[in-house]
ZAGU-599317 format. One record per residue (C-alpha): x, y, z. Coordinates in steps of 0.1 Angstrom, whole numbers. Each point is the difference from the previous one (the first is absolute). Example, Ala and Ser with C-alpha at 12.3 -4.5 7.8 and 13.67 -1.06 7.14 Angstrom:
REM residues 2
SITE     X     Y     Z
SITE   123   -45    78
SITE    14    34    -7
REM end
This chain:
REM residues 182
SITE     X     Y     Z
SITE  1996   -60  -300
SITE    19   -20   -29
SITE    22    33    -2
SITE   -27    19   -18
SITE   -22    25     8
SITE   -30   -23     3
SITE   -19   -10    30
SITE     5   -24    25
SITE   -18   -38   -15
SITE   -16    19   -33
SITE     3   -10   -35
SITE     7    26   -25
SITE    -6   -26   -26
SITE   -40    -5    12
SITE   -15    -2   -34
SITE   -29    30    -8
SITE     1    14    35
SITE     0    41   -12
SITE     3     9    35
SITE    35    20     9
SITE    22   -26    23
SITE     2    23    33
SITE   -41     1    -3
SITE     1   -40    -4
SITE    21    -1    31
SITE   -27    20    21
SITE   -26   -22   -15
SITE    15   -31     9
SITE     8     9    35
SITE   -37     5     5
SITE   -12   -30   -15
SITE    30   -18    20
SITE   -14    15    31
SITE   -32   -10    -9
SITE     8   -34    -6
SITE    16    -2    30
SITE   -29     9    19
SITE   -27   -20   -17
SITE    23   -29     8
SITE     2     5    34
SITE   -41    12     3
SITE    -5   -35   -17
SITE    22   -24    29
SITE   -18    20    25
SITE   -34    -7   -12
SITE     7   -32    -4
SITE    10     6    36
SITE   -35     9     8
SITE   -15   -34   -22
SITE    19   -26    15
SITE    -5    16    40
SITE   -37    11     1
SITE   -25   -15    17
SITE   -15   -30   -19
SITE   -35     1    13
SITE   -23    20   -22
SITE    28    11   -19
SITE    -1   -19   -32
SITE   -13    39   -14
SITE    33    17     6
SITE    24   -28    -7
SITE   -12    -2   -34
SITE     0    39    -3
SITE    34     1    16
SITE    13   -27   -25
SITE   -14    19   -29
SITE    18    30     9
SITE    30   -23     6
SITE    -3    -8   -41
SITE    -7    28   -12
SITE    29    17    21
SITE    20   -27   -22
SITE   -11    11   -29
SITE    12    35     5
SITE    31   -12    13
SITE     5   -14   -33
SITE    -9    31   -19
SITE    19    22    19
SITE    32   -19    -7
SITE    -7    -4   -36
SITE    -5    39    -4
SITE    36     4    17
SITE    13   -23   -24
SITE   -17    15   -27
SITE    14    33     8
SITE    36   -18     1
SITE     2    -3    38
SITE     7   -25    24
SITE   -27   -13    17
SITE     7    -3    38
SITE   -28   -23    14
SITE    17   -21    26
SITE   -16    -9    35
SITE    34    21    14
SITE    -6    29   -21
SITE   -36     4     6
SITE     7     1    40
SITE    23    24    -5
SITE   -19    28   -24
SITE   -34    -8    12
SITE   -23    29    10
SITE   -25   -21    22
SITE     4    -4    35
SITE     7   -37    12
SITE   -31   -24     4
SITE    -9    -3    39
SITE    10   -38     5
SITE   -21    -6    30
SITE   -37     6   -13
SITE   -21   -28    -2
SITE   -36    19    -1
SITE   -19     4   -35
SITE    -5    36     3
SITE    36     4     8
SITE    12   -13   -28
SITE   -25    13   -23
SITE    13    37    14
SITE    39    -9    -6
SITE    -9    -7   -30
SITE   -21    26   -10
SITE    26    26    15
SITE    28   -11   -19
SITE   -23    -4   -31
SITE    -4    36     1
SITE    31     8     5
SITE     8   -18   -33
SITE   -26    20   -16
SITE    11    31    10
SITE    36    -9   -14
SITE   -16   -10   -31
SITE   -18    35    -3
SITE    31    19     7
SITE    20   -18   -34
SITE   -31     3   -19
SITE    11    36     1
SITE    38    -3     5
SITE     1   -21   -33
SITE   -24    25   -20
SITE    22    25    11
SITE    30   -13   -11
SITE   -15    -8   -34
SITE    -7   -36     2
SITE   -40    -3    -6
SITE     4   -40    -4
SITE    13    -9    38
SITE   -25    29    12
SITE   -25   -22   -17
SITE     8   -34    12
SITE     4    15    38
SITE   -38    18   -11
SITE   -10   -36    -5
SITE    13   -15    30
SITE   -13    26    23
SITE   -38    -6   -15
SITE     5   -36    12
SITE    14     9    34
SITE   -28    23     7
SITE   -25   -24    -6
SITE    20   -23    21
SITE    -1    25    26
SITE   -37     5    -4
SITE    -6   -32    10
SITE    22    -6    30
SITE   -19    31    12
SITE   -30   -14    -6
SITE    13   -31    20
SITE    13    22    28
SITE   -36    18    -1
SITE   -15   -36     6
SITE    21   -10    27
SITE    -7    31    19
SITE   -36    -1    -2
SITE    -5   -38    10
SITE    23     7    29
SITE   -25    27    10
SITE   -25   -22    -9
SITE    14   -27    28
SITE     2    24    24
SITE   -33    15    -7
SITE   -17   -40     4
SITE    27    -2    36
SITE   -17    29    14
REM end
């Protein structure tokens, strides 16, 4: 605290930001949670791209890379809006293990459908976090970062959409095999 009364790693001087500093803070611990997460959901589905099954799997390698982008992207935002707020980003692989919400990525699954359910599990878990700051930062008066999460989350539901769609797939053809075994 530079011997003030002002937050921990927030800028008093953060130019046209009308929101009181003790509400910033609250913000920016969010968002720095947030970040945090999407980090670490983004090194475990890369996880999932580099270790699945390469036959017949060109489908959800591309789908898990685009997710893998996109997660990038919001990385990105969600640091900028801490900044913008005169916070302290705190994106580091280190600090993302440490406030992540998801659970850690099973290491020894090698099966499509496995991986497309890891995924999806910790995908939704993501969106649920995303839900509850849409309304922690309404709440708190800040519609902007309730709007960016509201964007993120329309993303990540399709997202989810499809891996369900994949998981959907992968349960009818096994079905299907054992259906044509019998």
């Amino acid at each position: 605290m530079n011997g003030s009364s002002e937050p921990r790693g927030i800028r008093s001087d953060a130019i046209g930001i009308i929101l009181p500093l003790e509400l910033r803070s609250q913000i920016i611990d969010i968002l720095n949670q947030t970040l945090a997460t999407t980090v670490d959901l983004k090194t475990q589905i890369k996880q999932a791209y580099w270790n699945v099954e390469a036959q017949n799997s060109h489908d959800i390698h591309e789908l898990f890379d685009e997710i893998a982008t996109e997660l990038d992207l919001y990385i990105d935002l969600l640091a900028q809006r801490v900044t913008n707020l005169g916070g302290l980003a705190m994106g580091t692989a280190r600090n993302a293990a440490g406030q992540s919400i998801l659970p850690e990525y099973p290491l020894n699954i090698i099966e499509r459908k496995d991986h497309i359910a890891s995924v999806a599990e910790r995908l939704a878990i993501y969106g649920n976090l995303l839900w509850e700051n849409i309304d922690r930062t309404a709440v708190l008066g800040d519609a902007d970062t309730a709007y960016l999460y509201a964007e993120i989350s329309m993303v990540v539901d399709k997202r989810l959409w499809f891996l369900d769609t994949h998981l959907v797939n992968s349960v009818m053809n096994v079905n299907h095999q054992l259906a044509e075994y019998n």
